[in-house]
N, C-alpha and C positions, 0 to 999 in steps of 0.2 A: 486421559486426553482432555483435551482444557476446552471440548466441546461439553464432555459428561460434565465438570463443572458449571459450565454454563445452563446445563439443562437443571442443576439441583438449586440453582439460584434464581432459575425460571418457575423452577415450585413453590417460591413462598410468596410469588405472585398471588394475591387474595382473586379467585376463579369468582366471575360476575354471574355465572350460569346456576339454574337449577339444578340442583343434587337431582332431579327424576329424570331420566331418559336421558342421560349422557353415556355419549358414547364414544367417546375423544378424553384421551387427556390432555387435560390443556397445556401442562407444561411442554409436550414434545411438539401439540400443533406451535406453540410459537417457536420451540427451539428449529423445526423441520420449516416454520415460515424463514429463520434467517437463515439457515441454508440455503433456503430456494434462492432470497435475495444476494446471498454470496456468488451464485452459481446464472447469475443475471437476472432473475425474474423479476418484473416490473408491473406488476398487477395480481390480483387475489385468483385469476381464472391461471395464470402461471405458473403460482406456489402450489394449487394442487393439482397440477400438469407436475409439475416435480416429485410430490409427493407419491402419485401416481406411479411415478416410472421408477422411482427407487423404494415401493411402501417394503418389499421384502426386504432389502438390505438396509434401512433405517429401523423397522423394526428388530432386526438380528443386533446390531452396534448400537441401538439404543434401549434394550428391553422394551419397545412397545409392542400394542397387540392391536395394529389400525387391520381387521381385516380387508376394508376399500377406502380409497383415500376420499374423507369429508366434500361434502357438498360446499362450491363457492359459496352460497349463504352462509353456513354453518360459520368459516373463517371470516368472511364478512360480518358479522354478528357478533363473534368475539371478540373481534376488535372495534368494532365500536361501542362496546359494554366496557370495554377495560378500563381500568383508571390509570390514566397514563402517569402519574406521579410514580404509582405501583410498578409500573414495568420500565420508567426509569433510574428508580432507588437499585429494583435486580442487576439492572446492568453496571450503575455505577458502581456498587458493591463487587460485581464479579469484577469491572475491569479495577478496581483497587487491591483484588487477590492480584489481578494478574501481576499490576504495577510494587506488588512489595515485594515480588521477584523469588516468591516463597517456592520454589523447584522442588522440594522436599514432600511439599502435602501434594504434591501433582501426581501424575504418571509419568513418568521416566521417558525421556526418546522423545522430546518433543518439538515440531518442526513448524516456525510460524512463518507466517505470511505479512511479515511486518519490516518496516524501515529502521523501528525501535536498535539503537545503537545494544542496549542494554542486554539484548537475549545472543550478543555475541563475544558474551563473553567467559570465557571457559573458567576460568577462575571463581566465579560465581552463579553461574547459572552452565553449570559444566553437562545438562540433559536441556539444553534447549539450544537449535541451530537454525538460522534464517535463511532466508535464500535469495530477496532482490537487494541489491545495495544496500546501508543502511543510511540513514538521511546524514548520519555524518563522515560518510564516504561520502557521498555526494556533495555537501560541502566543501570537501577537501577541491576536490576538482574543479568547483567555482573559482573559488580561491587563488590555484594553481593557472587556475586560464588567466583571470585579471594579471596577478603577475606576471605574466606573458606577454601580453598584449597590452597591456595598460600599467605597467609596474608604477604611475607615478599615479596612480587614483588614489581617490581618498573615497572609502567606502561606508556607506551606511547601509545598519540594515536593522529592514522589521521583522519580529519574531514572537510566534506565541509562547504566551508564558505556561508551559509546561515544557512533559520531556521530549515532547516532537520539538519545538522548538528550538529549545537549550539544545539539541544534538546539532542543531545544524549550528549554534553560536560557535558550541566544541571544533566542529570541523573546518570551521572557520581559522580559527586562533591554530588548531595545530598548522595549517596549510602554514599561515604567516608568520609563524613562532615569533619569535622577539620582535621582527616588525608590526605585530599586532597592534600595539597602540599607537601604532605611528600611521601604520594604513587607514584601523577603525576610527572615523570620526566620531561614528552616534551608533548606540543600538537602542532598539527602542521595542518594546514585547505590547501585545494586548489581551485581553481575557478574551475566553471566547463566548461571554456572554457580554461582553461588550458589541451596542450596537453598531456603531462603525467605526473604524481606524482613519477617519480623513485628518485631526488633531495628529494622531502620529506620523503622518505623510506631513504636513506642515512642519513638524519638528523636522524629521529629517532633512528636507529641502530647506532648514535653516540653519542648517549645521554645515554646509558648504560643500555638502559630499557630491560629488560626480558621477560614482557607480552606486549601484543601488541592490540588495539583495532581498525577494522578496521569499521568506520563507513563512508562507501561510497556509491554510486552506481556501478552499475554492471562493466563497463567502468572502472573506476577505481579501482573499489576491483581486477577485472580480473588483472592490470598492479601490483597491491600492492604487491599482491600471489605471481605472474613472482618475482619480484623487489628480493621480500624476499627471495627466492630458490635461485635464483643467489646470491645471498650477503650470502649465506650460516649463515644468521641470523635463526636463531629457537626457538625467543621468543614463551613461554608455563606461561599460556594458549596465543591463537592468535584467540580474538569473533570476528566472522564478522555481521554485521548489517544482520539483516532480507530479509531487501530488497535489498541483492546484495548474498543471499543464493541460489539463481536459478543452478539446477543443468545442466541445458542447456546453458543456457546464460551467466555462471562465473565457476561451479565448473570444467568442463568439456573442457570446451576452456585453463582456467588455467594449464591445464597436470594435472589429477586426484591426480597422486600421491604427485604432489607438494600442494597441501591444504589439505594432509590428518593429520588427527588430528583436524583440524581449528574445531572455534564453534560457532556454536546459537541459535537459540531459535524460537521453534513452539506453536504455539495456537492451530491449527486445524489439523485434520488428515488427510495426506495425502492419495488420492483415489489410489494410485498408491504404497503402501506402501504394501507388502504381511499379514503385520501382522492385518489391518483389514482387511481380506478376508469374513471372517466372525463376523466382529462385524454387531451387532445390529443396532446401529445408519446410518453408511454407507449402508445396506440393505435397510434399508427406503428411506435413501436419490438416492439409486439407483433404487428404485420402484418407487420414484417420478418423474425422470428424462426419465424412460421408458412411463412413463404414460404420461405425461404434455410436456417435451422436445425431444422428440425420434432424433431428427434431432442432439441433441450437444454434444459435445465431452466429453464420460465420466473419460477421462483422461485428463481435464479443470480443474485449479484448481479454476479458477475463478466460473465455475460450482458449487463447493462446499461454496465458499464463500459466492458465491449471495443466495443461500439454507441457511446457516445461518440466514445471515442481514433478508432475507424473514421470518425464523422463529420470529425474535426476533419481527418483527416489527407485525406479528400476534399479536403476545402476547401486544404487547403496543395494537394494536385495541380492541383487546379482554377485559382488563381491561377499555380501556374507557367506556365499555358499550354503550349506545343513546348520549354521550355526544359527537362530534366528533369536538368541537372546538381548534382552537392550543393550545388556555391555557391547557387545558385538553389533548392532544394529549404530548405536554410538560411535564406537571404534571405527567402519566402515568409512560413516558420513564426516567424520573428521580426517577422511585419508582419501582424499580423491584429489586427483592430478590431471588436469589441463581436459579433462571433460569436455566436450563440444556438445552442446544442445543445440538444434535445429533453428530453434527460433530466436535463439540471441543473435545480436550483429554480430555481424564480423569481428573477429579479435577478439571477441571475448568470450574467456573458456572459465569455468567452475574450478575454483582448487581449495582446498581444507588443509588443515592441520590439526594435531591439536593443541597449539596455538593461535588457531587462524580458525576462527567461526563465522568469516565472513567469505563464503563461498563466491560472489560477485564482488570486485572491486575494483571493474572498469566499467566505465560508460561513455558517450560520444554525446557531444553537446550538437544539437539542433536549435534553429532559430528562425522564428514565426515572423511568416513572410506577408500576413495579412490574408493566407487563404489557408497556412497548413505550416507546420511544422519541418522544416528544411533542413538536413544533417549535414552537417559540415568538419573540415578538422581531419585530426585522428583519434583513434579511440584514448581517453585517460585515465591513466590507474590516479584511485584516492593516496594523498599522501603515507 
């Protein structure tokens, strides 16, 4: 599992503690603190609230031996002793295993939680399968809306320079095929140690382009937003990536009113949305959370995501029947048909092949109204 990888690359982290009276290993306190933080925790009294409630089943899938989970100082102490060069070289290294797409030195059957275009594909990574859109399906459907609606735009757009990035330029160019060079006026990428992208907001607003695509992170979508209101630019349409849609973390720090209009694109249903108050699906999924979870936040949205992936990956068990080998645990997840999860929107159902590693490949474009996210349309499939 590309978890136990992560915990042996968490061990050549140099430990700041005394070799006398330890009684933690430090590798699984930090790999068990990023879990906590997967699973929403947002504070050190949190992580070992988490720790706590799962020590028996963490330590069973991870060989540890925490008989009671660490005192808050304990984790507080370790992280501020650590040399953070140290535990970002771990990570950069594990996520360069992940990015050389090496499936072979892994565990077999592996199911990410990623937009990464790359882990869907059978051809090459034929034991790893995703499950929300991949960022360049999501691009496709930008693409396909503009031409809809705006087929005489000339579109720019910024994009970071890696492979988050480049999946969205991909799904860009397939949506437009040969009209690509004729629609893209400017693309323009930044690092993401670069301190801000206002220069590249200036480029593009000089390139004459009218729509605008912003496929960033939250950090820089938040500066894109600012850049653009100031420059009194108001390319229409203006998609912003998925993952820089956080109404906390980008819509809301931006000045509301300066992104209203902006657009993108939802899979699942927001719990926090008045218009399932009453749906069905969200019912269930808040009967589960009351029964099984009582302790998490039911305004999580990761709560509702892991309620998905959990659905779906029933249903891969369920079809295996007595057979629980990866071939077969594989075989399953590539052979699922019109699936309906609770908490996706409407219209959109899970199908696999094995051809097809891209389980979601609709979603329904919303557009931010200056207080909230607004869905609109119908659902659209990726090119």
């Amino acid at each position: 599992m590309p978890f136990a990888f992560l915990l042996a690359a968490l061990a050549e982290v140099p430990d700041p503690r005394r070799a006398q009276g330890q009684r933690y290993s430090m590798s699984h306190l930090l790999l068990f603190s990023v879990l906590a933080v997967l699973t929403g925790a947002t504070s050190y009294k949190k992580i070992i609230a988490f720790i706590a409630l799962q020590r028996e089943r963490l330590n069973t899938v991870f060989g540890a031996c925490f008989r009671r989970a660490p005192a808050v100082n304990t984790l507080r102490h370790l992280f501020l002793a650590l040399g953070r060069d140290d535990l970002e070289a771990a990570f950069r290294r594990h996520a360069r295993d992940l990015s050389a797409g090496d499936t072979a030195s892994m565990s077999r059957t592996v199911a990410f939680a990623s937009g990464a275009d790359k882990w869907a594909d059978p051809e090459h990574c034929p034991w790893t399968i995703g499950w929300n859109p991949s960022y360049r399906t999501e691009a496709q459907i930008y693409a396909k809306h503009m031409q809809q609606t705006a087929p005489g735009a000339k579109l720019a757009i910024l994009y970071q320079n890696d492979d988050f990035g480049k999946d969205y330029l991909a799904g860009v160019h397939d949506a437009l095929g040969p009209r690509f060079d004729q629609v893209m006026v400017k693309a323009v990428s930044y690092e993401v140690t670069d301190p801000t992208v206002n220069s590249q907001i200036v480029s593009l607003q000089a390139s004459g382009a009218d729509a605008l695509f912003t496929a960033a992170t939250p950090k820089f979508a938040v500066q894109t937003i600012k850049r653009v209101a100031e420059l009194g630019w108001h390319p229409t349409p203006h998609y912003l990536s998925v993952n820089a849609a956080s109404v906390g973390a980008v819509m809301i720090p931006t000045g509301a009113e300066n992104g209203k209009g902006l657009i993108s694109a939802i899979f699942i249903k927001d719990q926090t949305d008045p218009q399932w108050a009453n749906d069905a699906g969200m019912q269930e999924w808040q009967a589960f959370m009351r029964q099984w979870m009582p302790e998490g936040d039911i305004k999580d949205t990761f709560a509702t995501y892991g309620y998905g992936t959990a659905l779906l990956l029933k249903r891969v068990l369920e079809q295996c029947g007595d057979d629980l080998s990866r071939e077969n645990i594989m075989h399953q997840a590539a052979n699922l048909n019109d699936l309906e999860i609770p908490v996706l929107l409407p219209g959109i159902k899970v199908n696999t092949s094995p051809s097809n590693f891209h389980p979601i490949r609709h979603m329904q474009l919303a557009r931010w109204t200056g207080t909230a996210w607004k869905l609109f349309g119908q659902v659209l499939e990726g090119a």
